[in-house]
C-alpha positions as a Python dict, from the first residue, in 0.01 Angstrom:
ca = {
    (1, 'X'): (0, 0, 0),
    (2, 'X'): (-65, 230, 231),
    (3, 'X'): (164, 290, 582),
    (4, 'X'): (-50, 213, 924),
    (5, 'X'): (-32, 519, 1108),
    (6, 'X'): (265, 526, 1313),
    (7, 'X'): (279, 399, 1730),
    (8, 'X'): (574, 610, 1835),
    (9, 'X'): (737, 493, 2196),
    (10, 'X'): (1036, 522, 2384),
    (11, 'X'): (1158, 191, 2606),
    (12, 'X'): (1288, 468, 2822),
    (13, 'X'): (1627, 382, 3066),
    (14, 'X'): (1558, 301, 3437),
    (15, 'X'): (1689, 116, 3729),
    (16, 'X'): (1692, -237, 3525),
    (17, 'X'): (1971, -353, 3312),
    (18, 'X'): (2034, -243, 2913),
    (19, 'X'): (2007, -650, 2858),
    (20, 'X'): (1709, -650, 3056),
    (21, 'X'): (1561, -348, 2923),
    (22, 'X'): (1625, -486, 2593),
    (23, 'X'): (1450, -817, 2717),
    (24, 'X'): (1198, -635, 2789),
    (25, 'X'): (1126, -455, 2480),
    (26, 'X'): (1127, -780, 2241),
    (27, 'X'): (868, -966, 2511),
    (28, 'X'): (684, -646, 2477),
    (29, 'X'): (670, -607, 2098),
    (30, 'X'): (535, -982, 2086),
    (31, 'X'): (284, -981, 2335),
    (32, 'X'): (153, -638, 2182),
    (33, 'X'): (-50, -850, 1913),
    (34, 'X'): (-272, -1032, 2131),
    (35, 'X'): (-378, -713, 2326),
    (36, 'X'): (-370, -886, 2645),
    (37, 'X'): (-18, -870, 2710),
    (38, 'X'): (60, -1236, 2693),
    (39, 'X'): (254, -1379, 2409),
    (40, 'X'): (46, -1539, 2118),
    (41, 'X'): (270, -1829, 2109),
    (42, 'X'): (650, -1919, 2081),
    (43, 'X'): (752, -1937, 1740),
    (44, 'X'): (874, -2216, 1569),
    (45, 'X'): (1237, -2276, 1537),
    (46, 'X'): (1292, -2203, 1200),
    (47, 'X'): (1080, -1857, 1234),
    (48, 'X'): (1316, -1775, 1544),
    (49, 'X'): (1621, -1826, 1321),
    (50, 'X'): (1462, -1539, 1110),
    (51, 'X'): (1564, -1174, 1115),
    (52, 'X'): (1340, -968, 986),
    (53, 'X'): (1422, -613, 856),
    (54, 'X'): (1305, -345, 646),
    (55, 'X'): (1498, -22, 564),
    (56, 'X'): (1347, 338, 573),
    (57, 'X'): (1537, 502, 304),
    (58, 'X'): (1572, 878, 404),
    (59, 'X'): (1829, 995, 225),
    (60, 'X'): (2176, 855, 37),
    (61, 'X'): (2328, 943, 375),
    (62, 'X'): (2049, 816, 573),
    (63, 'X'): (1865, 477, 590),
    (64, 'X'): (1707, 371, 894),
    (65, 'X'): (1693, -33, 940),
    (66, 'X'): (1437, -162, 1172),
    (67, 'X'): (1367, -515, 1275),
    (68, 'X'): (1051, -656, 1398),
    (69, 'X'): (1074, -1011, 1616),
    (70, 'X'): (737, -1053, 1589),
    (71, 'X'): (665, -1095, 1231),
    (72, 'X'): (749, -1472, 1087),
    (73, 'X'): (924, -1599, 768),
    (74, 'X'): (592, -1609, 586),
    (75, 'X'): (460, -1288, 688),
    (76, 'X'): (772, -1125, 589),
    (77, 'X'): (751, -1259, 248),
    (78, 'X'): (412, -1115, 143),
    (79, 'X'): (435, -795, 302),
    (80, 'X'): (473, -503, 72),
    (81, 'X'): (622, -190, 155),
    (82, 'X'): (602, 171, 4),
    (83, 'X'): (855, 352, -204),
    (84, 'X'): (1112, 479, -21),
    (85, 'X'): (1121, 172, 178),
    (86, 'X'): (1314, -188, 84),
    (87, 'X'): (1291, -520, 267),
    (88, 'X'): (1639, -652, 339),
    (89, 'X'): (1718, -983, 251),
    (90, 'X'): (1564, -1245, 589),
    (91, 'X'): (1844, -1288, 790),
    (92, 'X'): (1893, -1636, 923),
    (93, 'X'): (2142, -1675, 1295),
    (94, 'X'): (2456, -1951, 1157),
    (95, 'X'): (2590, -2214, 1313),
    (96, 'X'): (2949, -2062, 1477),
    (97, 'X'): (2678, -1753, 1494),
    (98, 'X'): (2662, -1542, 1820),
    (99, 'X'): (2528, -1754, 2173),
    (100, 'X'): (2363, -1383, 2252),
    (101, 'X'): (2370, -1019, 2151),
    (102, 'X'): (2129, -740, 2224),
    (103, 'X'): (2109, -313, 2147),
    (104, 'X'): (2189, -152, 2381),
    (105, 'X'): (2015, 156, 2261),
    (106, 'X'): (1892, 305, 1899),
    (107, 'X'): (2153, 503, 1683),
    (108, 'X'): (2028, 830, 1773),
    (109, 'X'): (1962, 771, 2124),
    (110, 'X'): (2121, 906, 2414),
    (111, 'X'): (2080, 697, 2724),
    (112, 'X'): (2142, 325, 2731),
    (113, 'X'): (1779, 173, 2693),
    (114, 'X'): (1620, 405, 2480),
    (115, 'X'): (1503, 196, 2174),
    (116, 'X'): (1281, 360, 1927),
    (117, 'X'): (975, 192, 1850),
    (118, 'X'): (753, 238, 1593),
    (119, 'X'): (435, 7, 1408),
    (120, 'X'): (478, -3, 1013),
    (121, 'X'): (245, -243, 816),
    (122, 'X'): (42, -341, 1093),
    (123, 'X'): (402, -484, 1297),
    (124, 'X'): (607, -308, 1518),
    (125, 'X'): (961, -246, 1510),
    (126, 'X'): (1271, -112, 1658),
    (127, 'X'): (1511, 115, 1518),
    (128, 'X'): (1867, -95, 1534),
    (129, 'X'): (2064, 69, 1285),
    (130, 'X'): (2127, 370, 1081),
    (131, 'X'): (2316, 295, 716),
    (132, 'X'): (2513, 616, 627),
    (133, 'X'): (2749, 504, 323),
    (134, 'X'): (2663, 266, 109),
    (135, 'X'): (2814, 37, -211),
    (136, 'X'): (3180, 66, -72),
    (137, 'X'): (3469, -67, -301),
    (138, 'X'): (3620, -326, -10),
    (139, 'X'): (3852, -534, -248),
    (140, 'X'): (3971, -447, -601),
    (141, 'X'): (3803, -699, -749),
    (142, 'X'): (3437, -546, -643),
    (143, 'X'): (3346, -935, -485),
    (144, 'X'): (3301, -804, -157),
    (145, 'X'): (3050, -501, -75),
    (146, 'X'): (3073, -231, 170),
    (147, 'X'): (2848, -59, 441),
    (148, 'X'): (2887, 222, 719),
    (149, 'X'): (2667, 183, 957),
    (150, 'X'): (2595, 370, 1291),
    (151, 'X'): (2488, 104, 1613),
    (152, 'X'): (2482, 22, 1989),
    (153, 'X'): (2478, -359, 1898),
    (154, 'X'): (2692, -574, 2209),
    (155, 'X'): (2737, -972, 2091),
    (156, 'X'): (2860, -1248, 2303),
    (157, 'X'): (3022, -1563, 2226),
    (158, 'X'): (3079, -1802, 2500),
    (159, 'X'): (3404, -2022, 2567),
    (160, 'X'): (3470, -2284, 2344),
    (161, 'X'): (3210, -2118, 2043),
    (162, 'X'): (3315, -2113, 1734),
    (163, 'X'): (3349, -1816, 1470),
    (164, 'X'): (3402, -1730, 1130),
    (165, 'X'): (3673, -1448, 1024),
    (166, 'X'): (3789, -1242, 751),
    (167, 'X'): (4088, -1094, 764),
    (168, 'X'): (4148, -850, 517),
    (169, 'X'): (4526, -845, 383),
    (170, 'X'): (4605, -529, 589),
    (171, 'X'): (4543, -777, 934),
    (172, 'X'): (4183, -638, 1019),
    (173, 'X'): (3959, -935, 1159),
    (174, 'X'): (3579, -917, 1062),
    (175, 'X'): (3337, -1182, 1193),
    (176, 'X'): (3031, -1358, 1043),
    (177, 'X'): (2736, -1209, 1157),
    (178, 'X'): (2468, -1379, 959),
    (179, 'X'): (2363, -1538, 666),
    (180, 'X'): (2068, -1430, 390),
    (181, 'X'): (1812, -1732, 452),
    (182, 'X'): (1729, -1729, 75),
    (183, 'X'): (2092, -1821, 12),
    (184, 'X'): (2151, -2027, -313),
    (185, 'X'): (2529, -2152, -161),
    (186, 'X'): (2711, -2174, 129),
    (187, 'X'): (3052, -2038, 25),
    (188, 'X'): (3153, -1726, -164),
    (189, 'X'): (3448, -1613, -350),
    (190, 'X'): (3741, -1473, -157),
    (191, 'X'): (3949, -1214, -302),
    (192, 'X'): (4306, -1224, -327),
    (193, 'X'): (4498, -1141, -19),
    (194, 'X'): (4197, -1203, 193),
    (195, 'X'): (4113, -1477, 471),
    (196, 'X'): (3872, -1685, 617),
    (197, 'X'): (3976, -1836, 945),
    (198, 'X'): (3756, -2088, 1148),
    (199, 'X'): (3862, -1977, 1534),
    (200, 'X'): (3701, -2116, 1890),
    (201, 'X'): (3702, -1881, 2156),
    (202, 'X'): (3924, -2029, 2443),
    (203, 'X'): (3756, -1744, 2733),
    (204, 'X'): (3421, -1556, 2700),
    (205, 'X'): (3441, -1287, 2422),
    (206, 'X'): (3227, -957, 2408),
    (207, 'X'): (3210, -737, 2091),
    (208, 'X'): (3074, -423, 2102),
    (209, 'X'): (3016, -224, 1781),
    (210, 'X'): (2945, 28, 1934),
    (211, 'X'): (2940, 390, 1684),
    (212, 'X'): (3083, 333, 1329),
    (213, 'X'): (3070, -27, 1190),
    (214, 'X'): (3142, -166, 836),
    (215, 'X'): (2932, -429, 726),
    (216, 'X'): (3119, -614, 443),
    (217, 'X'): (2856, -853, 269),
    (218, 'X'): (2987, -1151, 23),
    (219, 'X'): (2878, -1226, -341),
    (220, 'X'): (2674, -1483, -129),
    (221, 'X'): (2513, -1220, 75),
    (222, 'X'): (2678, -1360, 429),
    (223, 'X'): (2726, -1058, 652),
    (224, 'X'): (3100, -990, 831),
    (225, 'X'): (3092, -658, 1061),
    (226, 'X'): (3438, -510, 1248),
    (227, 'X'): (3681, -467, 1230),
    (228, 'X'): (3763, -622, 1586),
    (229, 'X'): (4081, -535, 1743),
    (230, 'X'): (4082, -811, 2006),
    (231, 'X'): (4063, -1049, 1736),
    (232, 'X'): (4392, -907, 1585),
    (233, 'X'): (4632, -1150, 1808),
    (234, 'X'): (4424, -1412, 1843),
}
């Protein structure tokens, strides 16, 4: 299959908010279909649990993710994609998930707003992430999988949410991020040393991975990003 030719724009920074402009930029990507500017229709709820990303693989040091909140679950499925491209596993929002996050800007951005946006397979998407290392050793055991990843990601959990963590046995907190929708099982194996902690935010918490970020995925392909320091003395 064959790549649509590509719809470069910038979202470009201004007087509104980064939330806003961020706003902005997902109610623009799904209106874009109909060609009128309005929205085609809400999806359903189980299609707006859905993350849907594909991976531009540049180099070993270099894959570009990009997620498009326009395509649904089906969609996602049947689309093919070139070589030197992968579809990441759909990415489904957990309960004790995030109550809101945004980007604030791409990876290689300078100025908060500017998120790269570009139409692949007939969808548009925004650049959200840039992978630099890859297939980290995390634990000795090799259950848990490493990932570097470069991000201007900002998530918010409200009081009283509730959260997953890891702590690794050296006291860094990682929190669940998602889950792979396709999941065959809820729980994964744990590695010596390691916890998981169920924790409910007593005050409004804001992470911001902001720069480097590991991504630590489980034999059951959930998805724990950190380390946080203000979850250290929790």
């Amino acid at each position: 299959m064959l790549c649509l030719p590509l719809v470069l724009l910038w979202v470009p920074a201004g007087q509104s908010s980064p939330s806003e402009r961020f706003e902005q930029l997902l109610a623009s990507i799904r209106a874009q279909r109909t060609g009128n500017g309005e929205q085609s229709g809400q999806p359903s709820q189980e299609e707006d649990r859905i993350g849907a990303e594909i991976l531009e693989i540049q180099s070993s040091t270099s894959i570009r993710a990009w997620i498009s909140p326009e395509i649904s679950r089906d969609e996602f499925a049947a689309l093919e994609v070139d070589e030197g491209w992968r579809k990441n596993q759909p990415r489904e929002s957990v309960e004790c998930g995030p109550d809101d996050g945004r980007f604030i800007k791409s990876p290689d951005s300078v100025d908060d707003g500017d998120i790269l946006i570009q139409e692949f397979y007939g969808y548009n998407w925004f650049h959200s992430a840039t992978v630099f290392e890859t297939n980290l050793p995390i634990d000795e055991g090799g259950l848990f999988t490493g990932f570097r990843v470069r991000k201007h990601h900002e998530i918010t959990y409200n009081v009283g949410s509730c959260m997953v963590l890891l702590i690794s046995p050296e006291g860094e907190v990682f929190f669940r991020v998602g889950r792979d929708a396709d999941r065959l099982t809820d729980t994964f194996a744990v590695p010596h040393g390691w916890l998981v902690e169920s924790y409910t935010t007593p005050e409004p918490l804001i992470i911001e991975l902001f720069g480097e970020t590991l991504v630590i995925r489980t034999d059951n392909e959930d998805s724990f990003q950190g380390p946080v320091p203000e979850l250290a003395n929790r």
